[in-house]
OpenMM code with the backbone's topology and positions (N, CA, C; nanometers):
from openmm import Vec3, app, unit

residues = "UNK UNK UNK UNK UNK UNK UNK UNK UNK UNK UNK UNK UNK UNK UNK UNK UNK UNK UNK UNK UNK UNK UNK UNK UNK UNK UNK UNK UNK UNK UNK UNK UNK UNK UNK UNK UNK UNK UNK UNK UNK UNK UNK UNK UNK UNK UNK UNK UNK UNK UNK UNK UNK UNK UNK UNK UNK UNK UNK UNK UNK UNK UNK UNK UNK UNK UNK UNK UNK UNK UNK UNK UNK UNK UNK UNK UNK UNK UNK UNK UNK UNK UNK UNK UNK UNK UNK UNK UNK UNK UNK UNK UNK UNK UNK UNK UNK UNK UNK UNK UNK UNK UNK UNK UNK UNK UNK UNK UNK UNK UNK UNK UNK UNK UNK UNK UNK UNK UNK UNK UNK UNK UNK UNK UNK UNK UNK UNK UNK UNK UNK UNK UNK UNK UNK UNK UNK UNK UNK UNK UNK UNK UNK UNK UNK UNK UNK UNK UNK UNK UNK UNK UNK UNK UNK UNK UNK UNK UNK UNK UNK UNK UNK UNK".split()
positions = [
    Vec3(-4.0263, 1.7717, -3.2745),
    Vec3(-4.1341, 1.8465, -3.3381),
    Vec3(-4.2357, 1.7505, -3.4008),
    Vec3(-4.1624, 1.6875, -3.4861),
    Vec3(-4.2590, 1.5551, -3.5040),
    Vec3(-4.3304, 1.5058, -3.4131),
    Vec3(-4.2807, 1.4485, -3.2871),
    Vec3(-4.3937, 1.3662, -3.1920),
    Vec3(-4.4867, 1.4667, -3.1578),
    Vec3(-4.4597, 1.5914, -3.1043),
    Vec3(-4.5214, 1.7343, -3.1200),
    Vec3(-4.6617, 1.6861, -3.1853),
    Vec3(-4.6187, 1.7289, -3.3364),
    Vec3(-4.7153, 1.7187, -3.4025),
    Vec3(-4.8651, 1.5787, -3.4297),
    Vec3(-4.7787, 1.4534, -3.3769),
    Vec3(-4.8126, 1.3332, -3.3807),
    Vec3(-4.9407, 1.3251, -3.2800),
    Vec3(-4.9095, 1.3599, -3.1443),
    Vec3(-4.9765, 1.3953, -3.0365),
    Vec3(-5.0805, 1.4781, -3.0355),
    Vec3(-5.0327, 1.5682, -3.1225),
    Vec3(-5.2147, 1.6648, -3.1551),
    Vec3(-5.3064, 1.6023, -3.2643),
    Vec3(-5.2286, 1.5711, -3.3445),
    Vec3(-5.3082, 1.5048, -3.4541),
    Vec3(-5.3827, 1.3714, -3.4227),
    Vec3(-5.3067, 1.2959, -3.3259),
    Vec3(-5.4252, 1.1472, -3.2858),
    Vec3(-5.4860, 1.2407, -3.1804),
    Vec3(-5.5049, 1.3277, -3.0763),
    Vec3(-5.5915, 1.3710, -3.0260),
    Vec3(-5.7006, 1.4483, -3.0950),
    Vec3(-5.6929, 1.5471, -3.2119),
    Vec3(-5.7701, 1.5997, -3.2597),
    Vec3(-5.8546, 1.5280, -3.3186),
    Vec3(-5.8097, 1.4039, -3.4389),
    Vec3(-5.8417, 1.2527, -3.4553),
    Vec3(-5.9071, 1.1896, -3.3892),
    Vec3(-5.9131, 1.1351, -3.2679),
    Vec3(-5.9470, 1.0886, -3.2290),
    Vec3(-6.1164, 1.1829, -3.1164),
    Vec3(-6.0512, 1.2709, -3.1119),
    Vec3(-6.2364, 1.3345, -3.0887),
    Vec3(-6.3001, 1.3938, -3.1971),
    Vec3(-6.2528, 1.4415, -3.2898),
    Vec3(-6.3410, 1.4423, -3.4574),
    Vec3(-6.4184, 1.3100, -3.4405),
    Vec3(-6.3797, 1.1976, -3.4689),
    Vec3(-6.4164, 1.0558, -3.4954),
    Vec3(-6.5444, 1.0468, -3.3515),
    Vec3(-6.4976, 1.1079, -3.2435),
    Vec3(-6.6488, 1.0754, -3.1320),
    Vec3(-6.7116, 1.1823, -3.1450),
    Vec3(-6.6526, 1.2671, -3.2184),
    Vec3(-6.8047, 1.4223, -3.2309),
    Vec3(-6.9154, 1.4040, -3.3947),
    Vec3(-6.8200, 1.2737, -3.4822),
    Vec3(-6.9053, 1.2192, -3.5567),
    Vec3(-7.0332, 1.1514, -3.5468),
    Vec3(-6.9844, 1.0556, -3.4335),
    Vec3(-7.0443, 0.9924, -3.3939),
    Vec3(-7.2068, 1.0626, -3.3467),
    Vec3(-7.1386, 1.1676, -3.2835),
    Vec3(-7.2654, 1.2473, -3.2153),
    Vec3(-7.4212, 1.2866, -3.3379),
    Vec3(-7.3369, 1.3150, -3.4420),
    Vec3(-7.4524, 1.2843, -3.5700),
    Vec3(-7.5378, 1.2471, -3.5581),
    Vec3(-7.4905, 1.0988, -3.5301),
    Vec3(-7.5738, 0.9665, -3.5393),
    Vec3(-7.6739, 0.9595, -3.4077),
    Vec3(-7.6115, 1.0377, -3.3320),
    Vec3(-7.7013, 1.0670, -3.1844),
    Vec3(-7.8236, 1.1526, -3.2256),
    Vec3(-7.7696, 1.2600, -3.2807),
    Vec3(-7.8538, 1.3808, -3.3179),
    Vec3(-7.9655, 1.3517, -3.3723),
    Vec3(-7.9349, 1.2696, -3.4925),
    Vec3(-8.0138, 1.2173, -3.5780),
    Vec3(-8.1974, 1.1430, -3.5056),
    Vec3(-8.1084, 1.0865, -3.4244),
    Vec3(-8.2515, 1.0243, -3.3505),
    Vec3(-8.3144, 1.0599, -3.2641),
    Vec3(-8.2112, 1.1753, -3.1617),
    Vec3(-8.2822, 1.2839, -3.0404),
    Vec3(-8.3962, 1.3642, -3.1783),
    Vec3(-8.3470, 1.4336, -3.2786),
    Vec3(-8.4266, 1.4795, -3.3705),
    Vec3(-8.5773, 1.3846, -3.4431),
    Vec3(-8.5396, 1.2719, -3.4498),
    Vec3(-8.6588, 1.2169, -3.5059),
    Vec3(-8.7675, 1.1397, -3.4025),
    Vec3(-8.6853, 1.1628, -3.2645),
    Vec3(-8.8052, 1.1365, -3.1456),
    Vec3(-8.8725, 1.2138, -3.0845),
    Vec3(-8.7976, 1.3700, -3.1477),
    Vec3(-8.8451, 1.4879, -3.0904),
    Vec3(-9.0036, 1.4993, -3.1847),
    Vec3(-8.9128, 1.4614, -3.3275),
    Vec3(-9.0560, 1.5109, -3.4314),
    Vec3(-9.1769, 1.3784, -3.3862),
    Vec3(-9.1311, 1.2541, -3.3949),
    Vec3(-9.2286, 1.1742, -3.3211),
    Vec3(-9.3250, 1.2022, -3.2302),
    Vec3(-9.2949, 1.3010, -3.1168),
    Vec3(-9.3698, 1.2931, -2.9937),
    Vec3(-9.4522, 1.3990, -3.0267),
    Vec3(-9.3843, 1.5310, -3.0949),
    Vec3(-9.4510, 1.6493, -3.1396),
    Vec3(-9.5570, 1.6267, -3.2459),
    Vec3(-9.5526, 1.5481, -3.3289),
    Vec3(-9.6856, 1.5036, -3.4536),
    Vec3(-9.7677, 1.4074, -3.3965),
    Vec3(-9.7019, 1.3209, -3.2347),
    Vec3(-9.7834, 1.2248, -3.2887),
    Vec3(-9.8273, 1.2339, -3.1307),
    Vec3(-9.7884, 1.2712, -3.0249),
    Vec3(-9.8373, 1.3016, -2.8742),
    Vec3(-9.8780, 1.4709, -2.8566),
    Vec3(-9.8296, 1.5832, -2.9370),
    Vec3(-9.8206, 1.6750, -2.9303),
    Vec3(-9.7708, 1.7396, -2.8392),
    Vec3(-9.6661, 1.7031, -2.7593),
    Vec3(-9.5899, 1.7682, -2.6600),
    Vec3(-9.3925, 1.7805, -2.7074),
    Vec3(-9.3898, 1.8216, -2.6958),
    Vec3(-9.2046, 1.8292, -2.6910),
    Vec3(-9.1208, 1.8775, -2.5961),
    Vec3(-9.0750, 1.7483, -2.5280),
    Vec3(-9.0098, 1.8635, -2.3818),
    Vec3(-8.8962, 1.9287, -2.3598),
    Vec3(-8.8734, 2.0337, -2.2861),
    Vec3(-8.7405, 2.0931, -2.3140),
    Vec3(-8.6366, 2.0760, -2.2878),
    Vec3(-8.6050, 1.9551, -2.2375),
    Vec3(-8.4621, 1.8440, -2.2037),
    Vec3(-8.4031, 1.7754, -2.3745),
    Vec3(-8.5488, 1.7906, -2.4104),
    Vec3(-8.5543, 1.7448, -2.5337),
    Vec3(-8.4658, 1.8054, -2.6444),
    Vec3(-8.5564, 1.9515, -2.6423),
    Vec3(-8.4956, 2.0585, -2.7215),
    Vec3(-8.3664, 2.0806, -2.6908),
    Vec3(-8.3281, 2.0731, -2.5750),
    Vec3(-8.2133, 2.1523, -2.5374),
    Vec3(-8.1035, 2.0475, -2.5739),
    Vec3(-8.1147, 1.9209, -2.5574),
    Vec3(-8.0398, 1.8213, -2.5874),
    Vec3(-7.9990, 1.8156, -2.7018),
    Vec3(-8.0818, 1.8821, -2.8125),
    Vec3(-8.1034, 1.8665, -2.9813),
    Vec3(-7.9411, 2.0427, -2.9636),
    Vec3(-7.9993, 2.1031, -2.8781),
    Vec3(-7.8801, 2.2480, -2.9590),
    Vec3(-7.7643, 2.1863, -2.9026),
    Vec3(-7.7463, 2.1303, -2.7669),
    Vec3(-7.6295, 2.0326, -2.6835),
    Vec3(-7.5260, 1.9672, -2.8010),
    Vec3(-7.6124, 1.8807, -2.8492),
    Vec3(-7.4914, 1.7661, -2.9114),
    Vec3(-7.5146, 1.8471, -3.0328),
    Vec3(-7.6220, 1.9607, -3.1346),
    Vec3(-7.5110, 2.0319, -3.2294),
    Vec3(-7.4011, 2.1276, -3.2608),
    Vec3(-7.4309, 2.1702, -3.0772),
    Vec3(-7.2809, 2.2642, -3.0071),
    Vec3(-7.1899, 2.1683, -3.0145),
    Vec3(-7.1782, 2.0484, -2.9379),
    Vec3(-7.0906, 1.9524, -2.9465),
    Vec3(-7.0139, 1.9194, -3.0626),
    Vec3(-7.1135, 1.8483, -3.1665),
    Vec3(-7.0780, 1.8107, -3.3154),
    Vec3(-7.0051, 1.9487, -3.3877),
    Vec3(-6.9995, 2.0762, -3.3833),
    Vec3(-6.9627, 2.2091, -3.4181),
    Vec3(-6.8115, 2.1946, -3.3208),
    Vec3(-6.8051, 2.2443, -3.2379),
    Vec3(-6.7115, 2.2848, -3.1544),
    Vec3(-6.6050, 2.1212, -3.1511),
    Vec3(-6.6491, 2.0308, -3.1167),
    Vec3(-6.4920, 1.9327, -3.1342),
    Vec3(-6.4824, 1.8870, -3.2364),
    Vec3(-6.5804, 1.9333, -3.4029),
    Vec3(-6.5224, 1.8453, -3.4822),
    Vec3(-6.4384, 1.9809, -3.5646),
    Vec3(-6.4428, 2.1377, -3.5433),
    Vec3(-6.3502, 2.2412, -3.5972),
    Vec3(-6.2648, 2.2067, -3.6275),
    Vec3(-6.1905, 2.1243, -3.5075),
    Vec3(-6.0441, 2.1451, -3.4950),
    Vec3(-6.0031, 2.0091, -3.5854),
    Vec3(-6.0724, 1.9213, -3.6071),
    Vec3(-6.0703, 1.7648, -3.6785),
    Vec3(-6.1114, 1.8344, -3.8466),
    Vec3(-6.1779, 1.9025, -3.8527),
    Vec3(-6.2045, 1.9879, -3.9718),
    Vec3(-6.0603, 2.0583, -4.0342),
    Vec3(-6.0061, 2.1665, -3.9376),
    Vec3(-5.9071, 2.1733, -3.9991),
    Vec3(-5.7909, 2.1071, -4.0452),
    Vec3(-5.7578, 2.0321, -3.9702),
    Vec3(-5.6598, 1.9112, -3.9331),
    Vec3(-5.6724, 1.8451, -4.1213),
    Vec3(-5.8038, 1.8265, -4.1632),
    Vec3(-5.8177, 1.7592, -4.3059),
    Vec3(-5.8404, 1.8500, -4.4184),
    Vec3(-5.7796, 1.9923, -4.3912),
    Vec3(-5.8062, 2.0836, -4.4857),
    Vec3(-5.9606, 2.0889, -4.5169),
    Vec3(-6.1067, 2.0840, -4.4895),
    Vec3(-6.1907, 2.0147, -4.5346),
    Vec3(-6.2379, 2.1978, -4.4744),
    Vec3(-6.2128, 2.2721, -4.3815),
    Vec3(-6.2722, 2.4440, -4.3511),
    Vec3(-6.2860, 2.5107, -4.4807),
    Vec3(-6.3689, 2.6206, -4.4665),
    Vec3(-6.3946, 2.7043, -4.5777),
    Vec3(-6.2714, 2.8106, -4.6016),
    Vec3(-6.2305, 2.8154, -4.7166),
    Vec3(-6.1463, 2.8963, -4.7829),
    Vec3(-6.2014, 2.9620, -4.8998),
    Vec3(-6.1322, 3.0885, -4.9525),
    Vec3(-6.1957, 3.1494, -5.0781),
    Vec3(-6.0381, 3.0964, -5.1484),
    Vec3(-6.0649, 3.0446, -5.2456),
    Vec3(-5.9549, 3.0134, -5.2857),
    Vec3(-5.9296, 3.1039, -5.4469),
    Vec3(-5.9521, 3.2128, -5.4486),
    Vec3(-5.9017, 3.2677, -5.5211),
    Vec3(-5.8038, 3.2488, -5.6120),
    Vec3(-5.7260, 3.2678, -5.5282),
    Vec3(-5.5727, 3.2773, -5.5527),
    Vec3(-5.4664, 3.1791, -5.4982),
    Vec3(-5.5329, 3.0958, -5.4059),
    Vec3(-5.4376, 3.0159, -5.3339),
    Vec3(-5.4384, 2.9124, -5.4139),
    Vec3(-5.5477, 2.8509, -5.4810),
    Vec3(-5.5142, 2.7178, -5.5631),
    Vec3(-5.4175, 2.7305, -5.6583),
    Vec3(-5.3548, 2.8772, -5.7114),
    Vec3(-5.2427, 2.9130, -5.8396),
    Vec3(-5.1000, 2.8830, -5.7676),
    Vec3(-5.1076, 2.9430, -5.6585),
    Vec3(-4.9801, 2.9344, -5.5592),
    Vec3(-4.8725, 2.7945, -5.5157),
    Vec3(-4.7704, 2.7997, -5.5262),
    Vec3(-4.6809, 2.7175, -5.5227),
    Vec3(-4.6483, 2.6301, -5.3613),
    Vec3(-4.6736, 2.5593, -5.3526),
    Vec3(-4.7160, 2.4699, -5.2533),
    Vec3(-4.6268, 2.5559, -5.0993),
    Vec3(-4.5318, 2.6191, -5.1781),
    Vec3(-4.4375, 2.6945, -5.0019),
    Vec3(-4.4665, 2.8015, -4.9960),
    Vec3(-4.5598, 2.8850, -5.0899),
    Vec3(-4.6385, 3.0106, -5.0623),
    Vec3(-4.7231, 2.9820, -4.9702),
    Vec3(-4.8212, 2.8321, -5.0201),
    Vec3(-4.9470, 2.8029, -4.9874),
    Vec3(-4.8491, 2.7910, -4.7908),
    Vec3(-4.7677, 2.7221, -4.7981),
    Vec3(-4.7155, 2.7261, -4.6665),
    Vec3(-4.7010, 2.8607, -4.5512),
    Vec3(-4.6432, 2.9615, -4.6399),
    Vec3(-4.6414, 3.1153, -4.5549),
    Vec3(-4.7604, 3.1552, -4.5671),
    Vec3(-4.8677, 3.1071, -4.6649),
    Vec3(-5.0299, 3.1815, -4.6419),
    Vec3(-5.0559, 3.1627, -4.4775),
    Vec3(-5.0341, 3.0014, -4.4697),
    Vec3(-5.0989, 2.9242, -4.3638),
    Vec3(-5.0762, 2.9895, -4.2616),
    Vec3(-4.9109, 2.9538, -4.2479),
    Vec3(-4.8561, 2.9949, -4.1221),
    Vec3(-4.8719, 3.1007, -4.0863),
    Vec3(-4.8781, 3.2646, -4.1818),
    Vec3(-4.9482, 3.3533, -4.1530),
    Vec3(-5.0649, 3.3790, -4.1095),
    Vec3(-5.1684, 3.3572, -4.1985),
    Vec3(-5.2763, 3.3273, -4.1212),
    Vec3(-5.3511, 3.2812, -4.0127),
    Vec3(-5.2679, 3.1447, -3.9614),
    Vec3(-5.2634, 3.0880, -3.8270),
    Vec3(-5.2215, 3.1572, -3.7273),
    Vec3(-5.1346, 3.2563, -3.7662),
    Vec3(-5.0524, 3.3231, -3.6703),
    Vec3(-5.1559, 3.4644, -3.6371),
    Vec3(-5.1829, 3.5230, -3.7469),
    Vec3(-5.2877, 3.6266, -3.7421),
    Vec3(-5.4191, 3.6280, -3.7251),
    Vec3(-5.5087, 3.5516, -3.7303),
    Vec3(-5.6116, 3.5086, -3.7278),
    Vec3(-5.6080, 3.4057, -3.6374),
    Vec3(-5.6199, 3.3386, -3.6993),
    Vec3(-5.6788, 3.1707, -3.6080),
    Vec3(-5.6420, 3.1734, -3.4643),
    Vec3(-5.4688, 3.1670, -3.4190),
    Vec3(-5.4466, 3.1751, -3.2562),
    Vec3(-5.4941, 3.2946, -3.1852),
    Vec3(-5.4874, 3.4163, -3.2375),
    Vec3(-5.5683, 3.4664, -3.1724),
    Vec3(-5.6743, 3.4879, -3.1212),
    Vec3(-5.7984, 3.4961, -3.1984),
    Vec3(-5.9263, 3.4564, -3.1984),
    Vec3(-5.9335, 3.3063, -3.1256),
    Vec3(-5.8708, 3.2255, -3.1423),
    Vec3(-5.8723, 3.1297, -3.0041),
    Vec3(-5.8310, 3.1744, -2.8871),
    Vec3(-5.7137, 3.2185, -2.8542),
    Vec3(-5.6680, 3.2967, -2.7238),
    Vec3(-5.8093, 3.3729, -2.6778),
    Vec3(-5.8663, 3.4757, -2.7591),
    Vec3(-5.9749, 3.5273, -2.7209),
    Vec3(-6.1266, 3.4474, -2.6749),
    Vec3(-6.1394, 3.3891, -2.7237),
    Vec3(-6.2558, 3.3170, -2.7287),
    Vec3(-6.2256, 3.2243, -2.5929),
    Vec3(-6.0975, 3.1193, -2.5988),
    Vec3(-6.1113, 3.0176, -2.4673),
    Vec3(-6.0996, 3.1305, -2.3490),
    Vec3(-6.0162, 3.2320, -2.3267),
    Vec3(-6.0053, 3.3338, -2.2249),
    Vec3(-6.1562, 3.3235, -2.2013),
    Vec3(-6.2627, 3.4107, -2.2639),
    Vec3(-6.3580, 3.4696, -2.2279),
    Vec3(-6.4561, 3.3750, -2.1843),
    Vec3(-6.4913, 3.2477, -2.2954),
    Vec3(-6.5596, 3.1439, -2.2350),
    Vec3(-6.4938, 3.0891, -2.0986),
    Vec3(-6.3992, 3.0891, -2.0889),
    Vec3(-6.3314, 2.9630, -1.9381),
    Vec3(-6.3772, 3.0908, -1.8678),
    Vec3(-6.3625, 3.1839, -1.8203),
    Vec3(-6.4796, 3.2725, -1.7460),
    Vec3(-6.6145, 3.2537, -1.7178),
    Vec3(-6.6493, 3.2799, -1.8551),
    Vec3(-6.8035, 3.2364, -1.8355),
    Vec3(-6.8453, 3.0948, -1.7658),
    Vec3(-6.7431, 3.0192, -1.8248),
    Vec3(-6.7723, 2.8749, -1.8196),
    Vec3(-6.7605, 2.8194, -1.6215),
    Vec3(-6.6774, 2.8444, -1.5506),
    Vec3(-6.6119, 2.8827, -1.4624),
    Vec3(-6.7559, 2.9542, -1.3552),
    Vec3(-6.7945, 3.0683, -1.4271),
    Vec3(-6.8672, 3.1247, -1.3518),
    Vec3(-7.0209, 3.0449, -1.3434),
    Vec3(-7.0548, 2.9698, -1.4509),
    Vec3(-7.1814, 2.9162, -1.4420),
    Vec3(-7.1723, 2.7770, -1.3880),
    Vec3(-7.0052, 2.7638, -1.3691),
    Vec3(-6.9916, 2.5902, -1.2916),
    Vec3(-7.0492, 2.6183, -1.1357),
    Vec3(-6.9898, 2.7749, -1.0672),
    Vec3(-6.9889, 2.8016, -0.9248),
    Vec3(-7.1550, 2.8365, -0.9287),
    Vec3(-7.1779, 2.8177, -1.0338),
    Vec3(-7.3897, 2.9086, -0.9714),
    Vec3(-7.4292, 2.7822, -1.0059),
    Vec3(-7.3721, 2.6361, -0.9981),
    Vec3(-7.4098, 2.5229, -1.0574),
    Vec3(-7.5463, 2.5627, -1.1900),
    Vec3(-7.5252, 2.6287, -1.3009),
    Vec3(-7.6275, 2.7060, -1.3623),
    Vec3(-7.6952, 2.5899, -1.4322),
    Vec3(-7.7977, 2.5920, -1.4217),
    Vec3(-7.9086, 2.4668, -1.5250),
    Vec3(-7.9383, 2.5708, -1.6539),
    Vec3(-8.0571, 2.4901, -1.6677),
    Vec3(-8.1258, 2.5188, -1.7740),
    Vec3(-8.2816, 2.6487, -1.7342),
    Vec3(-8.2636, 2.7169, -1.8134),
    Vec3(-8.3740, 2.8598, -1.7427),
    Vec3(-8.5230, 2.8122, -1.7816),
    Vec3(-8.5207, 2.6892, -1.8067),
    Vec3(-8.6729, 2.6422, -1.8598),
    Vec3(-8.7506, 2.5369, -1.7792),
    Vec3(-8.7971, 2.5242, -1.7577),
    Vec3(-8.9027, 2.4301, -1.6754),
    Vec3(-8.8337, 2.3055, -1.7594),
    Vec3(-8.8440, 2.1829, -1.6613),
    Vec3(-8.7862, 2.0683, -1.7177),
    Vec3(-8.6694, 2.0251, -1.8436),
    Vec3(-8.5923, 2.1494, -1.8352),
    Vec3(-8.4959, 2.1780, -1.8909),
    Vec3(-8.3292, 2.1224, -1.8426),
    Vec3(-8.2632, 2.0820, -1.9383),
    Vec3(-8.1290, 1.9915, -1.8818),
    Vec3(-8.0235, 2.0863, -1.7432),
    Vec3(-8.0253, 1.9670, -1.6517),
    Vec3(-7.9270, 2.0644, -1.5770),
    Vec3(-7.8039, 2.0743, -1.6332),
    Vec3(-7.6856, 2.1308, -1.5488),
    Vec3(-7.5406, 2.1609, -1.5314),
    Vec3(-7.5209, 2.1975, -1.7042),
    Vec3(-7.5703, 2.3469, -1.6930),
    Vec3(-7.5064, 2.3814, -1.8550),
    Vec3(-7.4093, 2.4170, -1.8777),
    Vec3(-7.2820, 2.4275, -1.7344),
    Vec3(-7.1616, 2.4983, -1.7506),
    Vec3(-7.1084, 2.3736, -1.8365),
    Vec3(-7.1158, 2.2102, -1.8509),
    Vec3(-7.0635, 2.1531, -1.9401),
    Vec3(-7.0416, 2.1691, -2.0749),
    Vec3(-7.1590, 2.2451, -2.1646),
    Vec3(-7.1385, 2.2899, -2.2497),
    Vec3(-7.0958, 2.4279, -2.2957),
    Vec3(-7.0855, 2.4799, -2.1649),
    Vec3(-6.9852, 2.6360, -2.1786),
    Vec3(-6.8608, 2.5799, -2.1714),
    Vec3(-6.8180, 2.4794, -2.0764),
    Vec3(-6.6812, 2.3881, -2.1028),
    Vec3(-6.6650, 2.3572, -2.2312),
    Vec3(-6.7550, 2.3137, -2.3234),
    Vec3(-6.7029, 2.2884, -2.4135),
    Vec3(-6.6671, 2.3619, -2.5503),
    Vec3(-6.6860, 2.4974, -2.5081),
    Vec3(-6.6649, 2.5827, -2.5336),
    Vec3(-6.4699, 2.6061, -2.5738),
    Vec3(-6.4556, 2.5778, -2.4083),
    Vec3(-6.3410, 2.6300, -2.4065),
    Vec3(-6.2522, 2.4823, -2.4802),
    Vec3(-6.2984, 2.4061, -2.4813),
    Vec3(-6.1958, 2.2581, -2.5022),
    Vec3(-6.2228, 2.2464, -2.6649),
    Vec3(-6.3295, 2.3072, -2.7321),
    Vec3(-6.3310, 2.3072, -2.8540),
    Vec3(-6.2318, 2.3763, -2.9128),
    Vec3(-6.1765, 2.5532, -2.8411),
    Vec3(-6.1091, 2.6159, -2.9093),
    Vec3(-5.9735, 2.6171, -2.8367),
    Vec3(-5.9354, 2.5057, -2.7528),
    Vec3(-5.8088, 2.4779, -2.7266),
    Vec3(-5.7677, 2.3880, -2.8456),
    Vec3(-5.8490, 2.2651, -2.8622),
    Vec3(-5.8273, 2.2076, -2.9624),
    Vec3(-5.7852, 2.2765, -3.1108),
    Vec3(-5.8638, 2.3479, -3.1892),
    Vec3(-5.8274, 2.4069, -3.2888),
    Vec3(-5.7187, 2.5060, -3.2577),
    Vec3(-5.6923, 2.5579, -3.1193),
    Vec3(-5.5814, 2.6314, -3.1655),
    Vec3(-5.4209, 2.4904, -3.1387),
    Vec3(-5.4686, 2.4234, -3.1010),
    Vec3(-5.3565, 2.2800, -3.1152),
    Vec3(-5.3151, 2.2601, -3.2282),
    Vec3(-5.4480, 2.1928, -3.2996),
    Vec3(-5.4247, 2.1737, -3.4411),
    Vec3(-5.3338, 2.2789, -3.5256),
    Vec3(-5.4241, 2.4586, -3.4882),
    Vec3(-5.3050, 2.5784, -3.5460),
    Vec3(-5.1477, 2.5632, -3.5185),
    Vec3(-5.1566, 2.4906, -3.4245),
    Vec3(-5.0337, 2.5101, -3.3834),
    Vec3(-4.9339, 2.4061, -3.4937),
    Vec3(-4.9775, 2.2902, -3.4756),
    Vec3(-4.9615, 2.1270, -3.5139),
    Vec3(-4.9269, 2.2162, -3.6760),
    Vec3(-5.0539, 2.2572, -3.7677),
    Vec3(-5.0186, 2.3157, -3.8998),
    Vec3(-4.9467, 2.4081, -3.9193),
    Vec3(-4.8993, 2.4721, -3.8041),
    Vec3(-4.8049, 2.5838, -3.8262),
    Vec3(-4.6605, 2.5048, -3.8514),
    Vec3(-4.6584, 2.4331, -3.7186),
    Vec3(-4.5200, 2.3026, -3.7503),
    Vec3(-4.5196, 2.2541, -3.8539),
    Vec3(-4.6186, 2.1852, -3.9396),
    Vec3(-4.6066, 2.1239, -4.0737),
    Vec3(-4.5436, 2.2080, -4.1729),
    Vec3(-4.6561, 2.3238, -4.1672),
    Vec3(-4.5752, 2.4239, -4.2537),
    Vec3(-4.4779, 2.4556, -4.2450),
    Vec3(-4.3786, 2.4485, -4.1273),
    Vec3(-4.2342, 2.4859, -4.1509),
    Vec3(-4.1666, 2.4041, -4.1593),
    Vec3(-4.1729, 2.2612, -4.1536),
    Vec3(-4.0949, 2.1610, -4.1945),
    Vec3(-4.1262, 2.1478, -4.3359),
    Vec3(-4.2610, 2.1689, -4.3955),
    Vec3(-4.2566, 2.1973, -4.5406),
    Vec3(-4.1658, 2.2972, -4.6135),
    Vec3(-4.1462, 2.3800, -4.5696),
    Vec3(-4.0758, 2.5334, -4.6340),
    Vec3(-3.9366, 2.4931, -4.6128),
    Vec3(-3.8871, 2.4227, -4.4965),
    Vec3(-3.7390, 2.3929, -4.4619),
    Vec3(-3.6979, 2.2592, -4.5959),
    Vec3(-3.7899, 2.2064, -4.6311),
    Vec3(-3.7456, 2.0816, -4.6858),
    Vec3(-3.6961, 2.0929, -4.8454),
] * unit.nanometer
topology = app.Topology()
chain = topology.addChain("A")
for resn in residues:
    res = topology.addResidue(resn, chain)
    for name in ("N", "CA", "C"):
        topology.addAtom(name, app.Element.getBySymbol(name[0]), res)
């Protein structure tokens, strides 16, 4: 169960850390976009589209690196009072009720979509717009395999927590 867990965690790890990176990408597709637009007055739509690309990217593989560090949004009401093996059956409940499902749902429906716009080789619907967009409908589906890994990975923690 351990190596289990070991194995999702340097994978989730380890693409958090390259969807960071993408930031740093973003950062400058964004300030060459505003460059050309103030100062050539054109902005092209390989451009634009590249700018929603890598913040789909940066969103979708760093979720699952998000949860992995507790760092997701919670209302913490009540959970910060709770005794660290409650806080454990919150999780594991929750993971179990929420989170894997809504992943099950989501990679199902995207790997369809995703799938279907690989076979129409689907581009971009804009004049000089990025081709092959089924990559980022792929990443769709590899974002929420990942987080439901990680669900999985924290569900294991949590029960070696509660057993101990």
């Amino acid at each position: 169960m351990t190596a289990f867990i070991n194995i999702i965690e340097r994978l989730v790890s380890t693409i958090g850390s390259w969807s960071a990176w993408l930031c740093f990408i973003l950062i400058f597709v964004v300030c060459g976009d505003v460059m050309m637009r103030y100062v050539w007055s054109t902005s092209p739509n390989w451009l634009i589209e590249l700018e929603w690309h890598l913040f789909s990217l940066i969103f979708l593989l760093g979720s699952a690196y998000c949860l992995q560090q507790d760092k997701h949004v919670r209302v913490d009401v009540f959970y910060t009072k709770w005794s660290i093996k409650t806080k454990a059956w919150v999780n594991i409940i929750g993971t179990l009720l929420l989170l894997l499902p809504w992943c099950f749902i989501v990679t199902k429906t995207s790997s369809e979509y995703a799938i279907n716009s690989f076979y129409m080789n689907e581009g971009s619907d804009q004049p000089g717009g990025l081709p092959a967009r089924y990559v980022i409908k792929f990443a769709i589906v590899v974002g929420f395999v990942l987080l439901a890994l990680q669900g999985l990975a924290n569900i294991l923690k949590n029960v070696k927590l509660i057993k101990s």
